[in-house]
TITORLO-376465 format. One line per 5 residues: their letters; for each residue x negated, y, z negated of N, C-alpha, C. Coordinates in nm, 3 decimals, padded with zeros to 5 digits, always signed. Atoms other than C-alpha are relative to their C-alpha. Layout:
// TITORLO-376465
A	X Y Z X Y Z X Y Z | ...
This chain:
// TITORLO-376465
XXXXX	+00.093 -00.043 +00.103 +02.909 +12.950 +01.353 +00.080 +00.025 -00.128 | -00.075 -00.021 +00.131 +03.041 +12.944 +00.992 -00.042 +00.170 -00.052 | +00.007 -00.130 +00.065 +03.059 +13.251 +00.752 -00.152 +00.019 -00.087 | +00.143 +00.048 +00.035 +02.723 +13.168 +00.584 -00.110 +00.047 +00.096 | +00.105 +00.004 -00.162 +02.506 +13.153 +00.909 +00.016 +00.148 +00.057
XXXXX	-00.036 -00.122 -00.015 +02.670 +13.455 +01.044 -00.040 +00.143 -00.098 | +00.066 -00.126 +00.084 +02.564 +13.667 +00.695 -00.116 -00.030 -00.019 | +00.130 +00.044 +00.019 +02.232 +13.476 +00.721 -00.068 +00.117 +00.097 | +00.028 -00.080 -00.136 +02.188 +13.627 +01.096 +00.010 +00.162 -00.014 | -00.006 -00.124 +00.063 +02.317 +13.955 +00.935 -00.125 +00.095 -00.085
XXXXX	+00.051 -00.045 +00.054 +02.094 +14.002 +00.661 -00.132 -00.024 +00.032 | +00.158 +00.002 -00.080 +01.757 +13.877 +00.830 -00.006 +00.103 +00.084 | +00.012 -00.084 -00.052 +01.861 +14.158 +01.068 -00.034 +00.120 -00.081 | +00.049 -00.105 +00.102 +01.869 +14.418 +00.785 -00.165 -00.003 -00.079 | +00.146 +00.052 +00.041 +01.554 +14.250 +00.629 -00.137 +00.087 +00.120
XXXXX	+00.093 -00.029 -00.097 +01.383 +14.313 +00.970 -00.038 +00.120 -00.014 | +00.065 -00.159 -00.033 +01.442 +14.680 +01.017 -00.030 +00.048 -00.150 | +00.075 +00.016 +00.113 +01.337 +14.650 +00.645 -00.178 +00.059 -00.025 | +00.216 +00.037 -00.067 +00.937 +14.526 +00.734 +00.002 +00.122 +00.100 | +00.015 -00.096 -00.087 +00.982 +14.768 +01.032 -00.040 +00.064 -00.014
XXXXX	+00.013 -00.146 +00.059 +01.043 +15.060 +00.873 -00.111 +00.065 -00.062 | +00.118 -00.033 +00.125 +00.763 +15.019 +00.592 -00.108 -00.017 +00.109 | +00.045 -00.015 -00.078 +00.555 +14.878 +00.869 -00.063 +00.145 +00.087 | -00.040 -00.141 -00.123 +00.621 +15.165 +01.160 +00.018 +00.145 -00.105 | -00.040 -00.139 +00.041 +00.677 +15.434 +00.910 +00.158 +00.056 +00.031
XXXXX	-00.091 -00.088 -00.080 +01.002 +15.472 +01.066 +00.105 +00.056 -00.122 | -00.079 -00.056 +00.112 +01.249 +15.685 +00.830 +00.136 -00.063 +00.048 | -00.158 +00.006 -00.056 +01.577 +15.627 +01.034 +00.033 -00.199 -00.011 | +00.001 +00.172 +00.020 +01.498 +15.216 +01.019 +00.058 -00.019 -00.109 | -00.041 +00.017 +00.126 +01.490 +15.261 +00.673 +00.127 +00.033 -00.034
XXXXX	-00.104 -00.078 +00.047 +01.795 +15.464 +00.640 +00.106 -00.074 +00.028 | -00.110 +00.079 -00.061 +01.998 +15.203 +00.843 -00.011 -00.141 -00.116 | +00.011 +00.097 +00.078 +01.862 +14.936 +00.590 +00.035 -00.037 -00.186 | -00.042 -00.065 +00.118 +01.990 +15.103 +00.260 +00.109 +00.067 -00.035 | -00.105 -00.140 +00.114 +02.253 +15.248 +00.052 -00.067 +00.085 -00.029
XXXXX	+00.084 -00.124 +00.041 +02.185 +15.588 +00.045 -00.034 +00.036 -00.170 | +00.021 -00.018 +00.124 +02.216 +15.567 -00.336 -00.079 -00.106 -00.052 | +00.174 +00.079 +00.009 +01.940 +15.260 -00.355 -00.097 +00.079 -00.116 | +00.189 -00.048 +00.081 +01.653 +15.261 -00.601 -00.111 -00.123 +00.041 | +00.158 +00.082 -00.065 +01.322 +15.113 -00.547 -00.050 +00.012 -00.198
XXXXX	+00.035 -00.014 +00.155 +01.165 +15.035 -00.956 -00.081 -00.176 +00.075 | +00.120 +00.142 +00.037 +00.873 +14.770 -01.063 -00.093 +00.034 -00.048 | +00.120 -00.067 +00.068 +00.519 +14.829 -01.141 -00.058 -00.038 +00.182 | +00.105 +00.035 -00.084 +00.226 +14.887 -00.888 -00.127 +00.006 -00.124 | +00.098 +00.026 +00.051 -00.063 +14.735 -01.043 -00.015 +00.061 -00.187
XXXXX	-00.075 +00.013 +00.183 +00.126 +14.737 -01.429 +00.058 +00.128 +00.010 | -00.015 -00.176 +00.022 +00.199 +15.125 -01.352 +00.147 -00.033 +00.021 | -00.143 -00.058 -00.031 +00.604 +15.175 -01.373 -00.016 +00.057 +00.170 | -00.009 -00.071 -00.132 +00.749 +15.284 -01.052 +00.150 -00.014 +00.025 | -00.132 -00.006 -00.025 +01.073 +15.411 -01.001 +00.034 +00.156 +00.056
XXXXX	-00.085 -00.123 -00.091 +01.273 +15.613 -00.703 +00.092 +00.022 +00.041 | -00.149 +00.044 -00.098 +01.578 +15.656 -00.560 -00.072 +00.031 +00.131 | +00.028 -00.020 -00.137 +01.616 +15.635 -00.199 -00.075 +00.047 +00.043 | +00.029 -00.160 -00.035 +01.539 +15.995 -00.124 -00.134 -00.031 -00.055 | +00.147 -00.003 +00.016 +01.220 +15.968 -00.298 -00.100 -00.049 +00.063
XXXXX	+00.077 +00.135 -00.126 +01.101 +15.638 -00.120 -00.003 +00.015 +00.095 | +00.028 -00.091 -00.095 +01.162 +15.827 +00.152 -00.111 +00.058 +00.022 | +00.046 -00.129 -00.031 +00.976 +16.090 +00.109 -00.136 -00.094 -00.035 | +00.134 +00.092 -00.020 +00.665 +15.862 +00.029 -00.056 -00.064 +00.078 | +00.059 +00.043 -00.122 +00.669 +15.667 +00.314 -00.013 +00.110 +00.130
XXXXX	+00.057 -00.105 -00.145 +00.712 +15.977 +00.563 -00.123 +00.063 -00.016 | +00.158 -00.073 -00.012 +00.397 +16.131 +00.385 -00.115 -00.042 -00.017 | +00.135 +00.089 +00.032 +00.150 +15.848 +00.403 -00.005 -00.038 +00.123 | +00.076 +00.040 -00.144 -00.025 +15.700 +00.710 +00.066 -00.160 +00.018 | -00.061 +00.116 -00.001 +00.163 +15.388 +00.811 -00.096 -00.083 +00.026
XXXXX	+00.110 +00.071 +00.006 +00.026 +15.041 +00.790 -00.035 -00.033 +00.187 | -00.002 -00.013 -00.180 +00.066 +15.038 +01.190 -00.120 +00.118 +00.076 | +00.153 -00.117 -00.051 -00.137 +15.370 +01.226 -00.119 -00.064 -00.043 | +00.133 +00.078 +00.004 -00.391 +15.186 +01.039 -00.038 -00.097 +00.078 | +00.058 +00.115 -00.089 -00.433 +14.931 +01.251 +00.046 -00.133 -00.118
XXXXX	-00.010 +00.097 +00.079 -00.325 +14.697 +00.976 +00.074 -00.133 +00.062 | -00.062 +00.149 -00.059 -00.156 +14.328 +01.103 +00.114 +00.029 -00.067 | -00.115 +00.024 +00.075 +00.197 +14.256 +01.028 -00.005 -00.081 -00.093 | -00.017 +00.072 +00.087 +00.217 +14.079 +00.703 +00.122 +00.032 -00.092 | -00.089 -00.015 +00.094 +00.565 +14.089 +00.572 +00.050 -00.160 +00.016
XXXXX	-00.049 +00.100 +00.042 +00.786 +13.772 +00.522 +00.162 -00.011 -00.063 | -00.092 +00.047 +00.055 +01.121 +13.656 +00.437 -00.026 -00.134 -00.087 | +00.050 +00.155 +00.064 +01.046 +13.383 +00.108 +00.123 -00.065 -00.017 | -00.137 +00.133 +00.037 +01.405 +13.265 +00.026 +00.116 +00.142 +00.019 | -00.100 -00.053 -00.027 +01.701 +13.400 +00.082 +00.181 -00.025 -00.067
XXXXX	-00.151 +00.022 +00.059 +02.086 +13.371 -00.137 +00.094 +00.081 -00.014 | -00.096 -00.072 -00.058 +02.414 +13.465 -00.032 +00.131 -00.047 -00.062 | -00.129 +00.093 +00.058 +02.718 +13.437 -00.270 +00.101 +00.101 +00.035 | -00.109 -00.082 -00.029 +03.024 +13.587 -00.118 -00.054 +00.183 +00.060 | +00.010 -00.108 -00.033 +02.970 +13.954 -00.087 -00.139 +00.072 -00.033
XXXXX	+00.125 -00.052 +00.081 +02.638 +13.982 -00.271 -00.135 -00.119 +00.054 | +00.093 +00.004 -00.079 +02.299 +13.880 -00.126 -00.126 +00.000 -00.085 | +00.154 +00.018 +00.027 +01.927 +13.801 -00.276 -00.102 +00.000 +00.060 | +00.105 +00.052 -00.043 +01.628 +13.832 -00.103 -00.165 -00.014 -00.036 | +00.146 +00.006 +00.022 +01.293 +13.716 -00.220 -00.110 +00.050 +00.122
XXXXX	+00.079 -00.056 -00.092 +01.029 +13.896 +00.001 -00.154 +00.011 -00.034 | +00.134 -00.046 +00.020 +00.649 +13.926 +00.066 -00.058 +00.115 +00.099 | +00.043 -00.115 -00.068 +00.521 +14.238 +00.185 -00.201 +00.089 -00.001 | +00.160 -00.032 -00.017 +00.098 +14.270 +00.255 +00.003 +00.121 +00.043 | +00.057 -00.120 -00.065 +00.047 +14.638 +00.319 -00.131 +00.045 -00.059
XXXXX	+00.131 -00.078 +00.050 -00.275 +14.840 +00.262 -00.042 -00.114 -00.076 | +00.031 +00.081 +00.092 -00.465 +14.671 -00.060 +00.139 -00.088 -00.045 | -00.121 +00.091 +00.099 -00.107 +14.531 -00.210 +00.013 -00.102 +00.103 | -00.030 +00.132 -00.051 +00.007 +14.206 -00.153 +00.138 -00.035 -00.151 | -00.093 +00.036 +00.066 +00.383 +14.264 -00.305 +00.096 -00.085 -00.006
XXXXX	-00.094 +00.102 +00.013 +00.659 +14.035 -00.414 +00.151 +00.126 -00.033 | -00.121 -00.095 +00.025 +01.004 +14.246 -00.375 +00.147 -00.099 +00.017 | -00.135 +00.083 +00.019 +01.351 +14.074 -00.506 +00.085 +00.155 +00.078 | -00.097 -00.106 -00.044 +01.598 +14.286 -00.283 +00.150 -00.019 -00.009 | -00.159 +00.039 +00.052 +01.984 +14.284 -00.380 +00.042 +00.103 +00.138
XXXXX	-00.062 -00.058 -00.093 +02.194 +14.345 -00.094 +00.164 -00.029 -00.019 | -00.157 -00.011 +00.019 +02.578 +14.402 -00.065 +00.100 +00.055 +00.109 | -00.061 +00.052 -00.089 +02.871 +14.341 +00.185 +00.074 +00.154 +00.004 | -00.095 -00.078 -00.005 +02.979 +14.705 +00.229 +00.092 +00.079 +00.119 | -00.060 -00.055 -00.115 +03.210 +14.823 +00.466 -00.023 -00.115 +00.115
XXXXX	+00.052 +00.102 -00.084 +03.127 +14.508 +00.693 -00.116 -00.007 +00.002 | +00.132 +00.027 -00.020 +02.773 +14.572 +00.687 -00.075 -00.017 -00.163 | +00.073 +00.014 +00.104 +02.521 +14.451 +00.486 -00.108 +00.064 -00.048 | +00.133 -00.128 +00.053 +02.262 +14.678 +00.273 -00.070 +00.003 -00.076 | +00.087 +00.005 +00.115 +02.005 +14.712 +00.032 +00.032 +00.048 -00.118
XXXXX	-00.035 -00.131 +00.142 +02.121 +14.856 -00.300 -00.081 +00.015 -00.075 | +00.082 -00.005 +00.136 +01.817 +14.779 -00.513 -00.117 -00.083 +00.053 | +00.130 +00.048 -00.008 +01.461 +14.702 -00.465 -00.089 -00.028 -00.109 | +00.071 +00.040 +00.083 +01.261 +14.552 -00.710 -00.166 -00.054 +00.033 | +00.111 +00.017 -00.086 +00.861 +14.552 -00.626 -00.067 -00.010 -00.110
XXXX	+00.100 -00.072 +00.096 +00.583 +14.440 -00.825 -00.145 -00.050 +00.143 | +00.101 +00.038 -00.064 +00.208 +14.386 -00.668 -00.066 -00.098 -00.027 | +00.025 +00.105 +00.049 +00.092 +14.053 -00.708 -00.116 -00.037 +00.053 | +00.156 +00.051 -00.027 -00.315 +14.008 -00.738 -00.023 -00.128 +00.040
């Protein structure tokens, strides 16, 4: 398996417990899928939106997950680019009413790979 394939297999894993997390509600998913110093910024529905980590946190533990709702899985990996130590992922993520488009920047730290920056808008 080349070095490529191997951080492909990597970061679709991080991706996963990604969807999971937001999915499942789970906090600790998330926490494994992020730099603790991470921000989350974009607009929901033109509105600004910007958190660090800790905040995005604290939003998803105090809302009803799309799983409790009964909602279907609708997340997605759309494209994916990997230059050396640094990482792109285009993403679609259907929860509740939204139907977002999130560019996620990930980065090679310590051997593992992580989220450092989320970029989300909601796309009607």
């Amino acid at each position: 398996m080349n070095k490529y394939s191997e951080n492909s297999i990597a970061i679709t894993t991080v991706i996963g417990n990604y969807f999971n997390g937001v999915y499942n509600g789970d906090i600790e998913l998330l926490r494994s899928a992020f730099h603790p110093q991470a921000f989350v910024m974009g607009d929901v529905n033109g509105v600004p939106y910007f958190k660090t980590f800790s905040e995005y946190l604290d939003v998803v533990k105090n809302r009803k997950s799309p799983s409790d709702l009964g909602e279907s899985f609708r997340m997605e990996i759309m494209s994916m680019e990997i230059i050396n130590s640094i990482a792109v992922v285009k993403a679609r993520l259907g929860i509740f009413e939204f139907n977002y488009t999130d560019l996620l920047s990930l980065n090679l730290i310590n051997g593992r790979w992580l989220i450092v920056n989320k970029l989300m808008t909601n796309v009607k």
